[in-house]
Structure formats: structure tokens, C-alpha cells
PLY file of the C-alpha trace (Angstrom):
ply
format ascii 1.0
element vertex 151
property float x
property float y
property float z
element edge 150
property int vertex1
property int vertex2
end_header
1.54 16.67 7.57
-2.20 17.56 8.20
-4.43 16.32 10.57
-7.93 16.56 10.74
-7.86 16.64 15.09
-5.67 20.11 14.83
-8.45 22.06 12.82
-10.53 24.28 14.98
-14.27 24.88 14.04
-14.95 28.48 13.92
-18.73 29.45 14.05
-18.70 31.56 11.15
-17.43 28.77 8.76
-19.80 25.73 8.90
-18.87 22.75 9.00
-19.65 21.21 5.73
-17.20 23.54 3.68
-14.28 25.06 4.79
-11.95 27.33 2.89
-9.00 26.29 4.52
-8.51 23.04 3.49
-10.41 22.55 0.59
-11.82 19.44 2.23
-15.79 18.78 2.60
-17.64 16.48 5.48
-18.65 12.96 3.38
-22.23 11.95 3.93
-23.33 9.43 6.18
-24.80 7.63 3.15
-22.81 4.17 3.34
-22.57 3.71 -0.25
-20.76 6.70 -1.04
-17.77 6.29 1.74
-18.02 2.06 0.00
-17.51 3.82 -3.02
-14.68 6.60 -2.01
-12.96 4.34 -0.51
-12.30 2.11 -3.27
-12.30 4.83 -5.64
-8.88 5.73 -3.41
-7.46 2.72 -3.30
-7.76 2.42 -6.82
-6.58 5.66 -7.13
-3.46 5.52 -4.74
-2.60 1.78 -5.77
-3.31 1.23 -9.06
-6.47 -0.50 -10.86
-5.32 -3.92 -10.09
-5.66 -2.84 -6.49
-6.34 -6.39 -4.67
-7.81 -4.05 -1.63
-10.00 -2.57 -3.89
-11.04 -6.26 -5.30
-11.21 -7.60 -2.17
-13.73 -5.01 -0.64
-16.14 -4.82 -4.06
-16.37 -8.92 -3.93
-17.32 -8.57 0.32
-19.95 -6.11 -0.66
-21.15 -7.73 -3.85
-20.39 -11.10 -3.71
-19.83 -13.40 -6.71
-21.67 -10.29 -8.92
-18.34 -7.96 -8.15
-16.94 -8.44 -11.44
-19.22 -5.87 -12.99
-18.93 -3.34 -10.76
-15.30 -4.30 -10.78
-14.55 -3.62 -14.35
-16.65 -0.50 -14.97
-14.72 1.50 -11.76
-11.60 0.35 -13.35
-12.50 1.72 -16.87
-13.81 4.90 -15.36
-10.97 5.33 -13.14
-8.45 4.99 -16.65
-10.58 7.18 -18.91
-10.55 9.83 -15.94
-6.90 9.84 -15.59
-6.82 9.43 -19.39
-8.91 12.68 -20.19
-8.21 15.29 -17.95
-6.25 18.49 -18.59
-5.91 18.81 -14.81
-4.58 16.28 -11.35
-8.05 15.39 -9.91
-7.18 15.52 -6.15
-8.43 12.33 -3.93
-8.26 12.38 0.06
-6.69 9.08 1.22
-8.60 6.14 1.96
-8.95 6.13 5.35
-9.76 9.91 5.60
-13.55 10.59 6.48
-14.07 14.08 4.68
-13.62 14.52 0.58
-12.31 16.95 -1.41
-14.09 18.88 -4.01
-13.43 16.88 -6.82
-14.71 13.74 -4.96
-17.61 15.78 -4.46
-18.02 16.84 -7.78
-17.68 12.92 -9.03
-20.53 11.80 -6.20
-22.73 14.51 -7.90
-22.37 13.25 -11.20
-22.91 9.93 -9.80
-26.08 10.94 -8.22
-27.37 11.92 -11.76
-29.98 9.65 -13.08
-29.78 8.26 -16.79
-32.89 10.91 -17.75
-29.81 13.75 -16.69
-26.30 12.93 -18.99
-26.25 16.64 -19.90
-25.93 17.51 -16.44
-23.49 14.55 -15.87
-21.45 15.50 -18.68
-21.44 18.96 -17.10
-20.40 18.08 -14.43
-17.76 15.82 -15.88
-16.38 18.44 -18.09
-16.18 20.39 -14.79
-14.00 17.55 -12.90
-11.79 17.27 -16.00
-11.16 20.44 -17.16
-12.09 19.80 -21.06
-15.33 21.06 -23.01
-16.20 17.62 -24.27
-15.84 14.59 -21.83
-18.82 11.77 -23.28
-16.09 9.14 -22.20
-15.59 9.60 -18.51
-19.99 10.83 -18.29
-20.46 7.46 -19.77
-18.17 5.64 -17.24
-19.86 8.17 -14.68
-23.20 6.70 -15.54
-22.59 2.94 -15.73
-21.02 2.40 -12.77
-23.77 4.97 -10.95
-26.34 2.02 -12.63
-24.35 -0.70 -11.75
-24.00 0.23 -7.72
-28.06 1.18 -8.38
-28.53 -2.74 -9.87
-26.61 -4.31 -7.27
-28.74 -2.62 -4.23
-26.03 -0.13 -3.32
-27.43 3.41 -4.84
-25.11 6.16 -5.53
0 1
1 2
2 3
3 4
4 5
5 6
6 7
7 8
8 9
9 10
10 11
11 12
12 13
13 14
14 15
15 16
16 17
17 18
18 19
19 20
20 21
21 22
22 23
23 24
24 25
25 26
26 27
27 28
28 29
29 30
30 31
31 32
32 33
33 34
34 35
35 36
36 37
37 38
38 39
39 40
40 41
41 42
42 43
43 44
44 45
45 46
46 47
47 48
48 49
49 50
50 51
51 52
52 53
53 54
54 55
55 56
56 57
57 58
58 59
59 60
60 61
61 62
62 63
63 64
64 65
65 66
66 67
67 68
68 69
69 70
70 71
71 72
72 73
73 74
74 75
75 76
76 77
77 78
78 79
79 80
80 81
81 82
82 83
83 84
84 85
85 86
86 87
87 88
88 89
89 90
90 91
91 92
92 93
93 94
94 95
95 96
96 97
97 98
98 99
99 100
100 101
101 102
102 103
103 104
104 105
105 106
106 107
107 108
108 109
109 110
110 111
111 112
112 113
113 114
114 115
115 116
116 117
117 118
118 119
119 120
120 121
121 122
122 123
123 124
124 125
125 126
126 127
127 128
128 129
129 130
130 131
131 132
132 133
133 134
134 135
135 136
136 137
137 138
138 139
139 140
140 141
141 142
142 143
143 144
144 145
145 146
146 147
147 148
148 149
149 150
């Protein structure tokens, strides 16, 4: 089983990306562990996650419905689309693998950028064409954004 305590930082490998484990530090940004850690839980669980329900309606209140429903339909059309397993740490691990990374990038996209989003969806999923999952990609990156919790 791995555990993050055993590795051993060597100063030629910094610390932010590491061959080794194919893991990457998260960012101290407190939306973006919010959002991996749902993402997870989703992930691990199932979309009908009550964890994951529970923790969007404590950080959203009575508006978690929307953000609710648009991580579940991005979370379906990934799975649905991709020629490839996306790998997810679990939820209570505080680094991210590169596909995590590569979903918090196309997250960070704004609107004006969907070519680079779908990019960098077609990327995660291993397809040429992925509008679908860009298009989830982008409105749950403006939902967090309308709800005060920026991705």
C-alpha cells in the first residue's frame, strides 16, 4: 500500500512533480482541494454520493443544487467518453495525480478559451473530439465562479 510519509525528497527532483509516483503537490487554493475532494467522492462512491451532497450544500447552502447537478453530469459524460481509466487520488489524499491536474487546468480556462479547454479535455480523455465533457468542464468552472468559489 503507499504512503505518502515513506517517500524521501531528493534535491534533484522538486517537489511539485515527481516521477515516481506520478502524483503532484495540490495547491493551497481552497477551492480546488473543495472541489477534488468531491470530485473523489463522487468518483469512488458513485454520483448519488450523500458525502459529496452533503459537503456541496455546507459550502453553498440552499444554491447547491446547481453546482450539484452539473458535477454529476460532468462526472457521467467523463466516464462516458473516454477511451482511457482517468486515475483519481482518494479523497483524503493531499497531492493529485496528473489527470486531476489536467481537469483543474481545464477548469481554470475562462469561457473566452473552449479551444484550449477542449484541448485539454481531449487530452484527459484520450479522443480527438470531446465538446461534451469541455462543455461540462466549463459550466461547472462558471458555476463554482457564480457561487464565489473560483476554480
Amino acid at each position: 500500500m503507499f504512503h505518502a510519509s515513506r517517500l524521501r525528497r531528493s534535491p534533484q527532483t522538486p517537489a511539485t512533480h515527481r516521477a515516481d509516483t506520478g502524483l503532484k503537490d495540490i495547491a493551497t487554493e481552497p477551492s480546488h482541494l473543495f472541489f477534488l475532494r468531491v470530485m473523489r467522492l463522487m468518483a469512488i462512491c458513485g454520483v448519488n454520493d450523500a458525502r459529496a451532497a452533503s459537503m456541496l450544500m455546507g459550502q453553498f447552502g440552499r444554491n447547491h443544487r446547481r453546482p450539484l447537478v452539473l458535477m454529476r453530469a460532468m462526472m457521467l459524460e467523463l466516464s462516458r467518453v473516454s477511451n482511457r481509466q482517468i486515475k483519481l487520488a482518494p479523497p483524503c489524499c493531499g497531492r493529485m495525480t496528473r489527470d486531476e491536474a489536467l481537469i483543474l487546468t481545464a477548469l481554470g480556462r475562462p469561457e473566452a478559451e473552449f479551444t484550449a479547454c477542449h484541448g485539454d479535455a481531449c487530452a484527459l480523455l484520450d479522443r480527438e473530439d470531446a465538446l461534451g465533457a469541455a462543455t461540462c468542464l466549463q459550466a461547472v468552472s462558471a458555476c463554482f465562479a457564480d457561487l464565489g468559489a473560483p476554480l
